[in-house]
C-alpha positions in Angstrom: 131.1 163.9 93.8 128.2 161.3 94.5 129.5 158.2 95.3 128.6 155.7 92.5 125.4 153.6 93.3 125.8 150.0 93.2 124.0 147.7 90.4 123.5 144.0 91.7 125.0 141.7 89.0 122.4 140.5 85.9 120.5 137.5 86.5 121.6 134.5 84.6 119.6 132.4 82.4 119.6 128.6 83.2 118.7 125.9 81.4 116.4 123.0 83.3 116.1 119.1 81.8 114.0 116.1 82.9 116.0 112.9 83.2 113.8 109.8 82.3 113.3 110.1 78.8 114.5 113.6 77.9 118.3 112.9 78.6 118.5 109.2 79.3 116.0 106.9 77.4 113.8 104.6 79.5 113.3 105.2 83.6 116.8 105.7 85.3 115.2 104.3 88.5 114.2 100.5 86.4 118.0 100.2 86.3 119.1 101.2 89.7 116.3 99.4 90.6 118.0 95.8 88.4 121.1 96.2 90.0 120.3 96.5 93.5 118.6 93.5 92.9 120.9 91.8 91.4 123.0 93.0 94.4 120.5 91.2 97.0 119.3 94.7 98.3 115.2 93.0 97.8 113.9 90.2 96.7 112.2 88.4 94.5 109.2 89.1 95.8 109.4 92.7 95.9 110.9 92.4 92.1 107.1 91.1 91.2 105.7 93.8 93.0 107.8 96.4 90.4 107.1 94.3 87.9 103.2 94.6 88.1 103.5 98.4 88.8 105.2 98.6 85.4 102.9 96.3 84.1 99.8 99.0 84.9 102.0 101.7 84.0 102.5 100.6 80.4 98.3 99.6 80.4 97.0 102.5 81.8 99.7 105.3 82.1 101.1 107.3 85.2 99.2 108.1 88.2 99.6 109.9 91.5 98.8 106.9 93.3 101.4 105.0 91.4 104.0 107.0 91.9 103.3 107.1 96.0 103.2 103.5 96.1 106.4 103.3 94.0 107.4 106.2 97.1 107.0 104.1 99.6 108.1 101.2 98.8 111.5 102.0 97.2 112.1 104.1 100.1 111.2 101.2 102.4 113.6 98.9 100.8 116.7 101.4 100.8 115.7 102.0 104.9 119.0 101.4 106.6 121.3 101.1 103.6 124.3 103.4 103.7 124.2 106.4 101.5 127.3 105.5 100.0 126.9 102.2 98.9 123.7 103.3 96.7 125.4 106.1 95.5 128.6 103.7 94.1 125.8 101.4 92.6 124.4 104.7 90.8 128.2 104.8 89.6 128.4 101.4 88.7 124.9 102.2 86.8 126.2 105.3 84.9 129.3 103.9 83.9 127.5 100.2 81.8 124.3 101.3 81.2 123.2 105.0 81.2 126.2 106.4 79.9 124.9 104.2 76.8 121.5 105.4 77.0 122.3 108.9 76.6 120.5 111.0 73.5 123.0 112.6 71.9 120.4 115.4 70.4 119.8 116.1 74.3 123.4 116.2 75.0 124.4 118.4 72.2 121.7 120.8 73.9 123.0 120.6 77.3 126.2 121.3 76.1 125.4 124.8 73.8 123.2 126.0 76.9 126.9 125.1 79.2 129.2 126.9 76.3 126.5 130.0 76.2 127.4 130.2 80.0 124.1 129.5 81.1 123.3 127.5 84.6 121.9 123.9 83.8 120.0 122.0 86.3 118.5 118.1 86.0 115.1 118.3 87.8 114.0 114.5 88.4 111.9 112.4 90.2 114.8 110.1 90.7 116.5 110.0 93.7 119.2 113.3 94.3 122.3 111.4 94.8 121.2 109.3 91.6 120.0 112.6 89.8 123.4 114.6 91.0 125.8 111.8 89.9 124.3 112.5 86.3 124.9 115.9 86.6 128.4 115.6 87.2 128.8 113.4 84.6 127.4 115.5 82.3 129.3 118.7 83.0 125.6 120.6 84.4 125.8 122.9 87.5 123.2 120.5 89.4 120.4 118.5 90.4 117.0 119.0 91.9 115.7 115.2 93.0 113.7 113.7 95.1 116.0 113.9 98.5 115.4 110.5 100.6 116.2 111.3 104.9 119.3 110.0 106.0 120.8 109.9 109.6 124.6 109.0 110.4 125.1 108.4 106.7 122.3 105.7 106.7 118.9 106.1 105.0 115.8 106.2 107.6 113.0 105.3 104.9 111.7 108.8 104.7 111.3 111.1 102.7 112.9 114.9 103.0 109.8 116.9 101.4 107.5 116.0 98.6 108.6 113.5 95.9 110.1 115.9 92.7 107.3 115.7 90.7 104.4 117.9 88.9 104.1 120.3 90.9 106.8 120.2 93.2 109.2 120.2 90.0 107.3 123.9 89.2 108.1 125.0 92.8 111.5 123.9 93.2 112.6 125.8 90.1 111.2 129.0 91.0 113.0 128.8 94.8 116.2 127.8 93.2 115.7 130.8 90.8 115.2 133.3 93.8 118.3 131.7 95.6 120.5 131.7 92.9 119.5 135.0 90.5 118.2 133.0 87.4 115.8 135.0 85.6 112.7 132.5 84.7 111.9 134.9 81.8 115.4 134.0 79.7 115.1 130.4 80.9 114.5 127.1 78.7 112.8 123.9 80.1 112.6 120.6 79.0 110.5 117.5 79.6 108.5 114.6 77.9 105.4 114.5 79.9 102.4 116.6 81.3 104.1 115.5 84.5 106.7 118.2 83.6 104.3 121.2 82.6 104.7 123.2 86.1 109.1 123.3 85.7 108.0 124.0 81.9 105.2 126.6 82.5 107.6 128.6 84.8 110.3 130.0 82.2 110.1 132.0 79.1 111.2 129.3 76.8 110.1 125.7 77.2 110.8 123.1 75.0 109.1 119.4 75.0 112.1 116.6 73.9 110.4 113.0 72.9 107.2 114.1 74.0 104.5 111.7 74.7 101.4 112.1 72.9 99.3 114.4 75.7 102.2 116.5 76.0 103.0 116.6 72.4 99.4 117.8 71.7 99.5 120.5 74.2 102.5 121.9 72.6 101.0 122.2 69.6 98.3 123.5 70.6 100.1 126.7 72.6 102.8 126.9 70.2 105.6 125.2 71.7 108.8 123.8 69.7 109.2 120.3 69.6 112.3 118.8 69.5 112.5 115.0 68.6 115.9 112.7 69.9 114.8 109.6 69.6 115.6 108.9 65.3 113.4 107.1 62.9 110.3 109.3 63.1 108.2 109.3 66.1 105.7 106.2 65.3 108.9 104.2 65.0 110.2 105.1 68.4 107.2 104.6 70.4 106.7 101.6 69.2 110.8 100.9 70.2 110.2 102.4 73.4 106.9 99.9 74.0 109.1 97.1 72.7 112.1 98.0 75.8 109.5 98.4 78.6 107.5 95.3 77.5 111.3 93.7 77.2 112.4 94.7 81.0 108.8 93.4 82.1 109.7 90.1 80.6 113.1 90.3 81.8 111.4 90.8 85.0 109.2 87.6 84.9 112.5 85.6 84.4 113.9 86.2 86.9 110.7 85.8 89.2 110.4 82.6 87.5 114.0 81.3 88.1 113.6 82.1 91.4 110.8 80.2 91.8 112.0 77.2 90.4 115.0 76.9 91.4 113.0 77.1 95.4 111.3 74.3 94.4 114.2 72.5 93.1 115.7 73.0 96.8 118.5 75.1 95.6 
């Protein structure tokens, strides 16, 4: 008798989400940013600098060249901090303020893809230790995220590849797909901006959540579904999410101007 020939197992579906806006509302790097400030890991002055690249974001939207410069410098700062002690800040983070900041429409989600047995990765700009403590949190099999070089448990200030983003998101996703048998075809994605059109473009089912408007008008105009997490209608929520980021830039300028005046009082 023929011995039987043998089948390699079925690839599995998976299930890929953004962070920033798609699980978590708002930029999960702001508030790991806040609290290693308020931690004295920088200063005020590098605080302004944030502050003013937040500033342009909000007037002008995201840019390459903002994003690099937001690269650098954030990897600059963390230079020669310990892996660990960021990574129990990113704890400390989760557990008061991104735990709160949850959608639950994304969560919900997350959780049917888990129960249908399907893999589900977070695929973010923010850092991988920051992005992988999410994860875990959330039950999801991993995290694709921007990997920062350490040595001797110690950040070095650069960076291990290309900053998870655009492009890099699409390419990422298709090598973890090889690696790991996921068949791209079955495969949902998920994001809010064009900046998350490669990861999207490279599976059979992608799926904008709180899109912003370029992203929201390409959808429609290929055919995508559109789901919306945010409540209160669309309009309504941008102008919310306006109102938060124009509230952490004043939050900002408080504390830049404290700062200051409490140098010139001599304290």
């Amino acid at each position: 008798m023929p011995s039987p020939v043998e089948s390699s197992p079925p690839a599995r579906a998976a299930a890929f989400f953004d962070v920033d806006n798609t699980i978590i509302r708002g930029a999960s790097a702001f508030h790991l940013a806040r609290a290693l400030y308020q931690r004295r890991f920088f200063g005020t002055r590098d605080l302004l600098r944030f502050a003013l690249i937040q500033a342009k974001y909000l007037l002008f939207g995201e840019s390459r060249s903002q994003i690099e410069l937001v690269r650098s410098r954030a990897l600059s700062l963390i230079a020669g901090r310990s892996v660990a002690e960021i990574t129990a800040v990113g704890e400390d983070v989760y557990d008061t303020v991104l735990e709160l900041r949850i959608f639950p429409g994304t969560k919900r989600l997350l959780d049917e893809h888990l129960a249908a047995g399907d893999q589900v990765w977070l695929v973010t700009a923010t850092p991988v230790e920051i992005g992988s403590l999410i994860a875990r949190r959330l039950g999801a099999t991993g995290c694709l995220g921007t990997i920062g070089e350490h040595s001797g448990g110690f950040y070095t200030g650069r960076l291990v590849g290309d900053l998870m983003h655009g492009e890099a998101k699409g390419a990422a996703v298709r090598e973890l797909a090889e690696r790991e048998g996921i068949d791209l075809s079955a495969s949902y994605a998920y994001g809010d901006s064009l900046n998350d059109l490669p990861m999207m473009r490279t599976v059979g089912h992608p799926c904008p959540i709180n899109p912003d408007a370029r992203l929201r008008r390409h959808a429609k105009d290929v055919g995508w579904p559109i789901r919306e997490f945010r409540g209160r209608g669309r309009r309504v929520a941008g102008r919310g999410m306006k109102t938060a980021s124009w509230a952490g830039a004043a939050w900002v300028a408080g504390l830049v101007l404290r700062s200051i005046r409490r140098r010139l009082q001599g304290r």
